[in-house]
C-alpha distance (Angstrom), angle and dihedral (degrees) to the residues before:
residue distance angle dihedral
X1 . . .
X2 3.77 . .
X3 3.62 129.1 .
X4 4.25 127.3 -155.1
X5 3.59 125.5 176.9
X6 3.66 117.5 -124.3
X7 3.64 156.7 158.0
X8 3.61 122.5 -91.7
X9 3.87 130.8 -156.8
X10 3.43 117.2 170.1
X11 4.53 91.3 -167.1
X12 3.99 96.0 -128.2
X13 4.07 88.8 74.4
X14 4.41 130.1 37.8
X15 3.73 82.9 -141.7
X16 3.78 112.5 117.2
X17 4.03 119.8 -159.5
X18 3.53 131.2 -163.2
X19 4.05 108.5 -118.8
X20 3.36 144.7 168.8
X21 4.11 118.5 -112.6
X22 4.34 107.6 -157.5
X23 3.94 107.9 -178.3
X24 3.47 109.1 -140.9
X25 4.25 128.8 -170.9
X26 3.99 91.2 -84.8
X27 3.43 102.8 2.5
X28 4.09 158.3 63.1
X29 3.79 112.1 -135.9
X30 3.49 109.4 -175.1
X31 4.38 123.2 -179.7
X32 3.84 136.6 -152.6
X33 3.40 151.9 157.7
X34 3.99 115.6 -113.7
X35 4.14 106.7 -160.4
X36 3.54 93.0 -74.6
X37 3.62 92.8 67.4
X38 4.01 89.0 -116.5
X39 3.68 113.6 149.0
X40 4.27 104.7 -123.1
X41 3.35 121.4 -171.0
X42 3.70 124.3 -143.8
X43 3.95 116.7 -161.0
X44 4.17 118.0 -154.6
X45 3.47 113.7 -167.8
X46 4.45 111.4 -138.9
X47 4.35 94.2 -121.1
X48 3.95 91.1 53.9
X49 3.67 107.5 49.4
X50 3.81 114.6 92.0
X51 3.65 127.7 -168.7
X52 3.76 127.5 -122.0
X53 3.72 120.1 -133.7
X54 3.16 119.7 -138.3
X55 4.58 137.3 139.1
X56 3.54 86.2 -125.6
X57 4.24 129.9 103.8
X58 3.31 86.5 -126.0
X59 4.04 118.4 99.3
X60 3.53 125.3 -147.6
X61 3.50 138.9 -160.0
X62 3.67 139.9 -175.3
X63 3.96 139.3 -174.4
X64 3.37 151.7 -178.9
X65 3.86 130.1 6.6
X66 4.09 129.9 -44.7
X67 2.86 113.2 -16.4
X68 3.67 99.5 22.3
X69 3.48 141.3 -172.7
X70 3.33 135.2 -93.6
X71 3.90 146.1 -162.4
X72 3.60 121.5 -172.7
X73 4.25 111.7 -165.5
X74 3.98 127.2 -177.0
X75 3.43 96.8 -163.4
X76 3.50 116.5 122.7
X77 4.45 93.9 -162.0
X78 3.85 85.3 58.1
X79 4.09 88.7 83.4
X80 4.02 88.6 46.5
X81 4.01 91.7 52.1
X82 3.26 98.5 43.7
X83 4.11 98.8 54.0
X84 3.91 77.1 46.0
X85 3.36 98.6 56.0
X86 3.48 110.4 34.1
X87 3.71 109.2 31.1
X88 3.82 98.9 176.8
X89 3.87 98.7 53.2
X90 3.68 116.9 76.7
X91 3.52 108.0 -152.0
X92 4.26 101.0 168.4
X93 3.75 115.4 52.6
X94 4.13 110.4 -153.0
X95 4.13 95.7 -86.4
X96 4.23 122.5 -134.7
X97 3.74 105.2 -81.2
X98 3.79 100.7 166.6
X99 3.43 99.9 70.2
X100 3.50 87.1 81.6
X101 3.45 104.6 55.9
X102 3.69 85.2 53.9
X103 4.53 114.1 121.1
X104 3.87 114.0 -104.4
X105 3.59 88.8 -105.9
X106 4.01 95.5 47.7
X107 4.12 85.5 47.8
X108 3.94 88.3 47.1
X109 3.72 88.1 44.6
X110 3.91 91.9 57.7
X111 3.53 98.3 38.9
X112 3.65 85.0 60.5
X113 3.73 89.2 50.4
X114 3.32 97.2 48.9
X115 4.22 94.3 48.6
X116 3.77 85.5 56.9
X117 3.95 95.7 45.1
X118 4.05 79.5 52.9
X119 3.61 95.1 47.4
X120 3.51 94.4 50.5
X121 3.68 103.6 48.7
X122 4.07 85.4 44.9
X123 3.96 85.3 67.3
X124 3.37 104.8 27.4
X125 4.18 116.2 14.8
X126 3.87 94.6 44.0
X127 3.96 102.4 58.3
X128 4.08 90.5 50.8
X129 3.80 83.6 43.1
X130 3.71 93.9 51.7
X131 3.92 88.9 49.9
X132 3.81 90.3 51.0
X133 3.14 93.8 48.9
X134 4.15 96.2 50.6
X135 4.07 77.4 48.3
X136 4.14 81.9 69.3
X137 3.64 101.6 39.7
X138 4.01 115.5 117.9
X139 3.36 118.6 -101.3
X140 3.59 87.6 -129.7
X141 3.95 98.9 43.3
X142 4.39 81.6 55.0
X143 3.49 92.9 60.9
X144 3.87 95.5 37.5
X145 3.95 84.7 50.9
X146 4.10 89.8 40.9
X147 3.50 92.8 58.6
X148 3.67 102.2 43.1
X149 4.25 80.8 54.3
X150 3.91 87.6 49.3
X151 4.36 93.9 46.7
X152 4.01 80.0 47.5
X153 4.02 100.7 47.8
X154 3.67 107.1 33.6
X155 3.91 94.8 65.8
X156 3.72 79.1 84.7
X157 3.91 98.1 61.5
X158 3.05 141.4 73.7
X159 3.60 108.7 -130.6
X160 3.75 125.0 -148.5
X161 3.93 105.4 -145.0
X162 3.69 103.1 -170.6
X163 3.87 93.3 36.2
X164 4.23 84.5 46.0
X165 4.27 85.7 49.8
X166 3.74 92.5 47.3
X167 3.86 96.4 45.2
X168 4.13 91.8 50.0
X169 4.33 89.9 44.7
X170 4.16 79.1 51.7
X171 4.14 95.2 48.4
X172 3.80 91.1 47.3
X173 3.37 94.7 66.3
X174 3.79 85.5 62.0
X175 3.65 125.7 91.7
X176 4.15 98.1 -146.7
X177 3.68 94.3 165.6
X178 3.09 104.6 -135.5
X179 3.92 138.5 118.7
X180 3.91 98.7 -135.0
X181 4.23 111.8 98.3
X182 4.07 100.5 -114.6
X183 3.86 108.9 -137.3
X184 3.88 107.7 -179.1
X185 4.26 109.9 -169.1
X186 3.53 111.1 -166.6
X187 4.17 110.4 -144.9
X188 3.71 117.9 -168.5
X189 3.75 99.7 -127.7
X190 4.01 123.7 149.2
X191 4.13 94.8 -128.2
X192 3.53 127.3 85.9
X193 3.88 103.2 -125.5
X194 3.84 131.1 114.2
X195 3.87 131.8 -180.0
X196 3.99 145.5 174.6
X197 3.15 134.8 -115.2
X198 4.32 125.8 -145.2
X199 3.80 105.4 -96.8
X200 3.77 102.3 29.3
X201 3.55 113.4 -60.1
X202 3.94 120.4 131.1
X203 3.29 124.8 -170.9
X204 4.06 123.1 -153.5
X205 3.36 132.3 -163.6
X206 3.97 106.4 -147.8
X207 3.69 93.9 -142.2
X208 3.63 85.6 75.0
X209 3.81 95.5 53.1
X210 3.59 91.9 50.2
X211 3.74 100.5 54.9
X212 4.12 91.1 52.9
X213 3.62 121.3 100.0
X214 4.31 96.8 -166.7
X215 3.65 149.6 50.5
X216 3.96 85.2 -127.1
X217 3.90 91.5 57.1
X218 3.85 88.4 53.2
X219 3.52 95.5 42.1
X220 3.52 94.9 44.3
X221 3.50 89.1 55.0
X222 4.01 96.3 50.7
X223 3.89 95.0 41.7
X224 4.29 80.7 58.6
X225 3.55 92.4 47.2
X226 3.76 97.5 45.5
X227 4.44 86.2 51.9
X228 3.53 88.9 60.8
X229 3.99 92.9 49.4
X230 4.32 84.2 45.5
X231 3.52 105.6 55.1
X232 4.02 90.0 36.7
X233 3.96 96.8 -111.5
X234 3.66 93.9 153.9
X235 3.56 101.0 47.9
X236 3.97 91.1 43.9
X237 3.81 90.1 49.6
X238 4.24 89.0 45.8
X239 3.57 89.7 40.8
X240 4.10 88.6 55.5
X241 3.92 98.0 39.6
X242 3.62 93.1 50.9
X243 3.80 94.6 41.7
X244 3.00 110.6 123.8
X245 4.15 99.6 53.9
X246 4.02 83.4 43.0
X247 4.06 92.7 59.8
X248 3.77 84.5 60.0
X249 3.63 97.1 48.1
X250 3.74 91.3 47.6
X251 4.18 88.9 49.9
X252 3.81 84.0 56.3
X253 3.81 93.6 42.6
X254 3.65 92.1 -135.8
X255 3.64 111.4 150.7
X256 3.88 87.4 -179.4
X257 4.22 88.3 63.3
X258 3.87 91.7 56.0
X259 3.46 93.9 50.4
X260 3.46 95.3 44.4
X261 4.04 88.5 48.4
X262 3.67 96.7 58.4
X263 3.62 95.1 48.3
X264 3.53 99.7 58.0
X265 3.43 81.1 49.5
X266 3.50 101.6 50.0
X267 3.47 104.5 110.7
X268 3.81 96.3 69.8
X269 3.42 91.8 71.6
X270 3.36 96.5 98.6
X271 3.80 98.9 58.3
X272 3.69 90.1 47.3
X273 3.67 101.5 124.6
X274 3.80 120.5 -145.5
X275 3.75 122.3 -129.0
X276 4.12 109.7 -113.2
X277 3.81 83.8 -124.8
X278 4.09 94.3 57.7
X279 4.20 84.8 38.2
X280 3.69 88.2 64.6
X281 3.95 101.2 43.4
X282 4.26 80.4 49.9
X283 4.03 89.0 49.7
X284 3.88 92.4 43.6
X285 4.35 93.4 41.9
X286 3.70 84.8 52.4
X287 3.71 98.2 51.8
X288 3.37 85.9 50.7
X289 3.34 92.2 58.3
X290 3.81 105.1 47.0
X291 4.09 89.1 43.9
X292 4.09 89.1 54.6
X293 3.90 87.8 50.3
X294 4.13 95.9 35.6
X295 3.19 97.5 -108.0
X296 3.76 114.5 155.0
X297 3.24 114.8 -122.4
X298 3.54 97.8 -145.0
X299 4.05 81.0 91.4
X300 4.66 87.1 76.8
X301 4.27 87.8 49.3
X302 3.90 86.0 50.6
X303 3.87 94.9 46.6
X304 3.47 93.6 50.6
X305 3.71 94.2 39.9
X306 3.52 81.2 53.9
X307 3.17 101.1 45.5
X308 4.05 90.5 54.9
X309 3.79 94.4 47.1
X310 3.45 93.4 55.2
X311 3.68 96.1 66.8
X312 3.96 118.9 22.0
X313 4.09 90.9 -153.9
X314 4.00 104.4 56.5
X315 3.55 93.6 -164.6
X316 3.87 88.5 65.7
X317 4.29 96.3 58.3
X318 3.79 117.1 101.3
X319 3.52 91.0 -151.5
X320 3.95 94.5 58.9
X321 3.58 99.8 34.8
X322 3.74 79.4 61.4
X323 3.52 102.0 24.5
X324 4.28 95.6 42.1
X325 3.71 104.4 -140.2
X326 3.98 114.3 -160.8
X327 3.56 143.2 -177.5
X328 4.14 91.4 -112.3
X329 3.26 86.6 53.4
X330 3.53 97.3 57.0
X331 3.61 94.5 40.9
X332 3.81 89.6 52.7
X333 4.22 93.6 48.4
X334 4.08 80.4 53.0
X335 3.77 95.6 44.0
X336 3.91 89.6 52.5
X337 4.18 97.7 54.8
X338 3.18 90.2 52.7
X339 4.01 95.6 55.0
X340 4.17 93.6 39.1
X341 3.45 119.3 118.1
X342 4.27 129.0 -178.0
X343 4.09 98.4 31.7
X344 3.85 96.9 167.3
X345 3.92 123.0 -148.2
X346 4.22 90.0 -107.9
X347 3.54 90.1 -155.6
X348 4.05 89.2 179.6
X349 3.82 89.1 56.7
X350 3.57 87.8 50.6
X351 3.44 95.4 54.1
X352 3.78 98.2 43.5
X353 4.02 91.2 50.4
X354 3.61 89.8 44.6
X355 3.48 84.8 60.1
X356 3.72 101.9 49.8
X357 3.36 98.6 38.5
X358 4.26 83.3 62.7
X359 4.33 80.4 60.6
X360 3.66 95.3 48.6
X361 3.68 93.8 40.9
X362 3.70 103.0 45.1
């Protein structure tokens, strides 16, 4: 058996550790010490490891699925042995030699090329990249990464616990269809504004709350919240404002960086502005929702008539500079009471809003 020192990532961590790699007949066995200074070993089978090109000395390794594993080796026999020992598997692909032989001018010529190739996916490749990529993201890692962002944001709130208790007893008697876990917090802040977090987490001003005169208004407003949390529209829009530093977290496969990113970041989320395009598909998942459970609609005309009468200049609301309100979507809110069929009396609903709206109102 043959032994090569190496670097070993295992892509949930940015932590490096020095290890030992032992090719074996149909496998990679590779040793190291976690903090404990217990020996773990790490088993790669032959089929799944894949090679990473590259013109440096330095080889690279990866394995398994996102985020994957890695082990980096600077051992120039490690090529030799592994030709040697597994015949079959071709690890090195012949690598670009030309280049090289290239004029000054030719070599100038493409380094120019490639600088604007760069530049241009920079601005224009890496934000749909970034929202492909939150398209593959775990359920599970989102809500891991949702509520590290929530532990890092809400330090800056003032949270209203009974108000907070009250508003979640009110969303569980809602049906969103969705598989996320929907948190609401309730923060006693004097704007009218409200936004979601990925994972699950919403975040409401109580302003908002206490200027609405229904159960439909507040359960409008949830069921529009909880659509941006289902089809991802928070992670997409963090993944594509924080672009840039994600690309070279994703180069290094190191789950831990992105994470780590978009919590020190975390307090932009609520001047993250939605697209009109992902406002709509909230506005119609919501609709959805409150017609499935009987909800009148009525409740999304009253938030946005809200909404407008709170503020006679638009422009000037938090909410809708984040939250874009517009005329078709108004006219589409109305358009959609007047077509609904089955609202139920919800006398649960009733009970439970009755209820808070004797906290918000005493």
């Amino acid at each position: 058996m043959q032994h090569f020192s190496v670097r070993y990532h295992d892509g949930r961590r940015s932590i490096a550790h020095d290890a030992t790699l032992t090719l074996m007949p149909d496998h990679w066995l590779i040793h190291y010490r976690d903090p404990s200074e217990e020996l773990v070993p790490v088993r790669w089978a032959i089929p799944g490891i894949v090679t990473d090109e590259n013109f440096s000395g330095l080889f690279i390794f990866r394995y398994g699925e996102f985020p994957q594993q890695t082990i980096e080796c600077k051992d120039e026999k490690l090529p030799g042995a592994l030709r040697y020992r597994y015949p079959e598997k071709v690890f090195f692909k012949k690598r670009i030699s030309n280049l090289f032989k290239l004029s000054n001018t030719a070599i100038v010529g493409v380094a120019l090329l490639v600088l604007i190739l760069m530049g241009l996916t920079y601005w224009y490749g890496l934000p749909w990249l970034a929202g492909a990529v939150a398209e593959r993201i775990p359920v599970s890692a989102e809500v891991e990464m949702g509520d590290t962002m929530y532990e890092n944001m809400i330090r800056a709130y003032d949270v209203d616990k009974p108000l907070t208790d009250a508003v979640n007893d009110f969303a569980k008697s809602i049906d969103f269809k969705t598989q996320y876990p929907i948190r609401v917090t309730v923060v006693k802040e004097d704007e009218v504004n409200a936004f979601a977090l990925p994972g699950g987490h919403i975040v409401v001003f109580d302003k908002i709350i206490r200027q609405m005169k229904s159960k439909e208004q507040l359960a409008a407003l949830l069921a529009h919240e909880v659509a941006h949390v289902h089809y991802r529209h928070s992670l997409r829009n963090i993944f594509r404002s924080l672009a840039g530093y994600l690309f070279l977290s994703l180069l290094l496969n190191d789950i831990n960086g992105i994470v780590t990113t978009i919590a020190d970041n975390s307090n932009t989320l609520a001047n993250l502005t939605y697209s009109r395009e992902l406002e709509t598909e909230a506005d119609r998942k919501g609709m959805d929702v409150l017609q499935s459970d009987g909800i009148s609609l009525q409740g999304f005309v009253d938030l946005f008539a809200l909404l407008q009468s709170e503020h006679g200049d638009v422009g000037s609301l938090q909410l809708l500079s984040t939250h874009p309100l517009t005329e078709e979507r108004l006219r589409v809110a109305e358009e959609m009471v007047k077509r609904q069929k089955g609202v139920r009396e919800e006398r649960e609903l009733e009970r439970k809003w009755e209820r808070l709206s004797l906290m918000v109102n005493k």
